[in-house]
C-alpha positions as protocol buffer text, in pm:
chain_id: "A"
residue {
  index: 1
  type: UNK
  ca { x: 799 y: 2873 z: -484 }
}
residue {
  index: 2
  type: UNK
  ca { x: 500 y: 3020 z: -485 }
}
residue {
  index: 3
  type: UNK
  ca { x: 414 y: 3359 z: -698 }
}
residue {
  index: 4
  type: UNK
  ca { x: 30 y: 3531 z: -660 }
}
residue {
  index: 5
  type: UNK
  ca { x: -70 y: 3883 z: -758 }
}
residue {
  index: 6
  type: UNK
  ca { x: -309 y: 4111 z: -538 }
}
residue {
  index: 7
  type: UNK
  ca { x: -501 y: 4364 z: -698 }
}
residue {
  index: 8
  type: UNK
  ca { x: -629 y: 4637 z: -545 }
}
residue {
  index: 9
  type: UNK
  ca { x: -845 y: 4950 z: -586 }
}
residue {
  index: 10
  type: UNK
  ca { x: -549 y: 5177 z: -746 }
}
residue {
  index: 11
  type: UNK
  ca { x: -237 y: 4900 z: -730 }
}
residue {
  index: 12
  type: UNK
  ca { x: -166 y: 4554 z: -811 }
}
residue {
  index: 13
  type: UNK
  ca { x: 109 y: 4419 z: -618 }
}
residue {
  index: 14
  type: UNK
  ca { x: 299 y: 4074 z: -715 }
}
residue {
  index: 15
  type: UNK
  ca { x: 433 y: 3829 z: -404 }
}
residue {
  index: 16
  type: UNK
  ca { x: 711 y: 3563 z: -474 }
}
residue {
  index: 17
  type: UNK
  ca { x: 746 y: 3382 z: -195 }
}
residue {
  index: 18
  type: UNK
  ca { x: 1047 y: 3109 z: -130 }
}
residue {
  index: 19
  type: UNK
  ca { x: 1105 y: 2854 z: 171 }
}
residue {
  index: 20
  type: UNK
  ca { x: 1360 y: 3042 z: 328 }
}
residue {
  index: 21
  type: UNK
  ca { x: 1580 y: 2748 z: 380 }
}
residue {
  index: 22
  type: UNK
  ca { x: 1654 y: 2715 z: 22 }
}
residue {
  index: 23
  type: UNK
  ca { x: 1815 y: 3103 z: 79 }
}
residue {
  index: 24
  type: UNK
  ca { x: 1943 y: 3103 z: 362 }
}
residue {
  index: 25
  type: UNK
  ca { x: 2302 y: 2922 z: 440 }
}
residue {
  index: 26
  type: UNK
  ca { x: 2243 y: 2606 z: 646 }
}
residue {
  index: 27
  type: UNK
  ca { x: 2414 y: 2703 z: 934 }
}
residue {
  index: 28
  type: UNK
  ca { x: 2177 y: 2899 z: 1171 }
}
residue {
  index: 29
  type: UNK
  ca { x: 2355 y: 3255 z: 1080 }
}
residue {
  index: 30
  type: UNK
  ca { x: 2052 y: 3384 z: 920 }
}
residue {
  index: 31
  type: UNK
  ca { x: 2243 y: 3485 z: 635 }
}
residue {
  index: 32
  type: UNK
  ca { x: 2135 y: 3469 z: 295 }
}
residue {
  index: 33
  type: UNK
  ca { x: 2366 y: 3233 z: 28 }
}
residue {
  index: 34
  type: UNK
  ca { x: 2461 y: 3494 z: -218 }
}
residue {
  index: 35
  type: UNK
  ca { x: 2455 y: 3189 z: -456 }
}
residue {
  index: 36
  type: UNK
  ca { x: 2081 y: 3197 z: -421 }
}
residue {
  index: 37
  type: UNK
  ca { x: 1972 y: 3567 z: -352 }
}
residue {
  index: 38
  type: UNK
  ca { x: 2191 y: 3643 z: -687 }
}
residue {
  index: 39
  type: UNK
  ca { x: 1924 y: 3528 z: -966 }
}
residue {
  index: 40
  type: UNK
  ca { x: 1663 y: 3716 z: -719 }
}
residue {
  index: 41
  type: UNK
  ca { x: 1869 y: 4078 z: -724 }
}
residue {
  index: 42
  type: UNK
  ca { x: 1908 y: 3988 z: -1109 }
}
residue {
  index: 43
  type: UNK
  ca { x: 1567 y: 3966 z: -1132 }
}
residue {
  index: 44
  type: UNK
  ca { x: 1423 y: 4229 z: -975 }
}
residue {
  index: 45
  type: UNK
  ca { x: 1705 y: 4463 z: -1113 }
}
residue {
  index: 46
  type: UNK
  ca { x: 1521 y: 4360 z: -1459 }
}
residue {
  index: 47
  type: UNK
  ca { x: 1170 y: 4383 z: -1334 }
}
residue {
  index: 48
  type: UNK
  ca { x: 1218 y: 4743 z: -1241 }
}
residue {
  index: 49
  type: UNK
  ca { x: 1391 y: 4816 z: -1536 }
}
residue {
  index: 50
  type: UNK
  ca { x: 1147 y: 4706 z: -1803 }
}
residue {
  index: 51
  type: UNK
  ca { x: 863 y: 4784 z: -1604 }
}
residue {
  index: 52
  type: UNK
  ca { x: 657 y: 5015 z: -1443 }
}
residue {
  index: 53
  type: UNK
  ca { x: 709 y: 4946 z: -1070 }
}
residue {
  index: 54
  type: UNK
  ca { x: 706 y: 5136 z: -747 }
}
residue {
  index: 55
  type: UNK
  ca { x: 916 y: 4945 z: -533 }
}
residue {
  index: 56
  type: UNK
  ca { x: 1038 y: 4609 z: -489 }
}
residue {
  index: 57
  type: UNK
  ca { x: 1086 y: 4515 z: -99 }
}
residue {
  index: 58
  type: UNK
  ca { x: 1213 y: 4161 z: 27 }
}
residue {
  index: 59
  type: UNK
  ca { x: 1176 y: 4040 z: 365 }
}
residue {
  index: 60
  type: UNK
  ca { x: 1143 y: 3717 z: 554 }
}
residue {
  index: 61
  type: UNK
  ca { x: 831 y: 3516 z: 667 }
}
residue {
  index: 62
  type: UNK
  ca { x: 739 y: 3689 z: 953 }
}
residue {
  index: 63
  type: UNK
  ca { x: 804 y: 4031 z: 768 }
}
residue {
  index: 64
  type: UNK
  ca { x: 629 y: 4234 z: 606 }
}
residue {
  index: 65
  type: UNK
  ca { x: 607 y: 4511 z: 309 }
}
residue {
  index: 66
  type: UNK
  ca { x: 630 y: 4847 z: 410 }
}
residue {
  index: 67
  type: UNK
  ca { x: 280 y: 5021 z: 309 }
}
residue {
  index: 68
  type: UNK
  ca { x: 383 y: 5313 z: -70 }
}
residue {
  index: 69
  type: UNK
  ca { x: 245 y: 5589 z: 100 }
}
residue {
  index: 70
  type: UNK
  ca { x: 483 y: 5572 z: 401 }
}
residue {
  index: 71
  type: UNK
  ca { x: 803 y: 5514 z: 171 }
}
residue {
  index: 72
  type: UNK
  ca { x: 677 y: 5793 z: -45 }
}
residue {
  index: 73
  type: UNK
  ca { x: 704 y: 6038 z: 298 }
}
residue {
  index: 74
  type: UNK
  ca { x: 1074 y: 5907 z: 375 }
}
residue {
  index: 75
  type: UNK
  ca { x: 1068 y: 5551 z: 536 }
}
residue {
  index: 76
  type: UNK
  ca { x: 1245 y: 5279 z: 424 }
}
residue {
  index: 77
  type: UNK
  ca { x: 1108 y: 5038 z: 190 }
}
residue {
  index: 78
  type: UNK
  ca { x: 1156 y: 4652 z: 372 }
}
residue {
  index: 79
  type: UNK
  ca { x: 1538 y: 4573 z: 289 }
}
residue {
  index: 80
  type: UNK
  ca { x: 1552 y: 4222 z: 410 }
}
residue {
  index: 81
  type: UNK
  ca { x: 1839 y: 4192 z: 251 }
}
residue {
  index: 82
  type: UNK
  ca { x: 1753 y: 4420 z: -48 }
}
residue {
  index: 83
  type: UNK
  ca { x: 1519 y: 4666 z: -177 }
}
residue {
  index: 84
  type: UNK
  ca { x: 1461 y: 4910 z: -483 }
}
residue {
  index: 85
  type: UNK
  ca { x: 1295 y: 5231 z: -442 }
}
residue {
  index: 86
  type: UNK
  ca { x: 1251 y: 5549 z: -734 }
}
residue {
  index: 87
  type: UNK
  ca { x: 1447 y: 5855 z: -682 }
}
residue {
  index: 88
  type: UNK
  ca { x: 1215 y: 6054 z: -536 }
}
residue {
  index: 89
  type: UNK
  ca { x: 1108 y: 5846 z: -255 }
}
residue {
  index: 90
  type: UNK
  ca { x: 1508 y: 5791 z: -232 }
}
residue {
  index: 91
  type: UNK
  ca { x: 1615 y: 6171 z: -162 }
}
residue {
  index: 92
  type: UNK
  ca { x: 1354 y: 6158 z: 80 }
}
residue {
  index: 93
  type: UNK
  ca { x: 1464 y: 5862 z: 325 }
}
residue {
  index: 94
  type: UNK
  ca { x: 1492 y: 5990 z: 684 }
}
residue {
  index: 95
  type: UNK
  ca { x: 1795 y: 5807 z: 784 }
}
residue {
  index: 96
  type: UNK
  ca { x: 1970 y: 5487 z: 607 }
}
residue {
  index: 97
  type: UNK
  ca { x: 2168 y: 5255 z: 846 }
}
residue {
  index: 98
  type: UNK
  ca { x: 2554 y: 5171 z: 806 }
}
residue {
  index: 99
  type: UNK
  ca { x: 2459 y: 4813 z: 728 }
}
residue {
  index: 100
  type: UNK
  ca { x: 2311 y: 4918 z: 399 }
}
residue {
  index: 101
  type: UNK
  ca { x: 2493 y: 5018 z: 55 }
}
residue {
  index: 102
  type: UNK
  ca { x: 2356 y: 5235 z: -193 }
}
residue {
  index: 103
  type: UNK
  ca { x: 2366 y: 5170 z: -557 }
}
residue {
  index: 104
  type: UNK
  ca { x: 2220 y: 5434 z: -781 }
}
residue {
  index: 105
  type: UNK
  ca { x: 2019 y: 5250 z: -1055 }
}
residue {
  index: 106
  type: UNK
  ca { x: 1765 y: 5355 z: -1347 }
}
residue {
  index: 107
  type: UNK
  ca { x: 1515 y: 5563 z: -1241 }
}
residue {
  index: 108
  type: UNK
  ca { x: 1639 y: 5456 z: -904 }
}
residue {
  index: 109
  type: UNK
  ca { x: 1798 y: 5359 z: -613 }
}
residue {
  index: 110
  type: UNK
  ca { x: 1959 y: 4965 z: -500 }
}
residue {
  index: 111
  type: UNK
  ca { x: 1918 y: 4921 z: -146 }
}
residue {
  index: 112
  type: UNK
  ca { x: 2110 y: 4629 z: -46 }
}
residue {
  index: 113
  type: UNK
  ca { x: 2285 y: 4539 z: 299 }
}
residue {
  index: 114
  type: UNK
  ca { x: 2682 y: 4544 z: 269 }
}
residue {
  index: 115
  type: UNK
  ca { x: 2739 y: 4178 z: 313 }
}
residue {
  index: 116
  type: UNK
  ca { x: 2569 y: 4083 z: -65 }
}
residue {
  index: 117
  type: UNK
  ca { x: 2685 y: 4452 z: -239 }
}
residue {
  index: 118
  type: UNK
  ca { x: 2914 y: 4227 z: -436 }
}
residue {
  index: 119
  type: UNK
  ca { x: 2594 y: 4045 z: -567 }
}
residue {
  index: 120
  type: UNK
  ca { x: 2521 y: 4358 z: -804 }
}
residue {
  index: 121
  type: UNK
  ca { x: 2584 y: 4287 z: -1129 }
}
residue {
  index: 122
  type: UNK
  ca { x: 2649 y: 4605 z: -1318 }
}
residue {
  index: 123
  type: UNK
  ca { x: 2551 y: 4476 z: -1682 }
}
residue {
  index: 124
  type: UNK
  ca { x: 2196 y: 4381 z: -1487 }
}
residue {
  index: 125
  type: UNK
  ca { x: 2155 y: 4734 z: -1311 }
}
């Protein structure tokens, strides 16, 4: 696991980054084990919670974030397989596919595909 921060001029954004085989069920689905995305929903569920963040995004290697300013006009946030965005930038989303599930959280909304929905821990959000 490796976890770095990047500051920038008005931001300061914070990267975990895991193998993906060590999340991802060994049997060439490309489907996350809910066993190990759990403790990382937990965890960002708490993160946004307790502190002041914009959004959290997830996404695979050859992913990437999707840039504040264009979730902030109604795109998105990287959901790959979850993401958290504020209410604002929420109301605002253009379109939101069937695969995804909604969970309204503090100060925000869960964005989370259907298959790991039942990962949400409702004493954690």
């Amino acid at each position: 696991m490796r976890l770095f921060w990047i500051y920038h001029s008005n931001e300061i954004t914070l990267h975990l980054i895991l193998p993906e085989d060590e999340v991802e069920l060994n049997d060439n689905t490309w489907r996350f084990d809910g066993s190990q995305l759990a403790p990382l929903l937990q965890l960002s569920i708490r993160l946004w919670n307790k502190h002041r963040v914009n959004t959290v995004q997830t996404y695979r290697e050859l992913g990437a974030p999707v840039n504040l300013r264009r979730i902030l006009k109604g795109e998105l946030a990287s959901t790959d397989p979850f993401s958290i965005i504020g209410s604002e930038p929420f109301e605002k989303l253009e379109r939101l596919e069937s695969k995804y599930k909604t969970i309204m959280i503090d100060k925000g909304a869960l964005i989370i595909e259907q298959d790991y929905a039942s990962l949400f821990n409702e004493d954690t959000g």
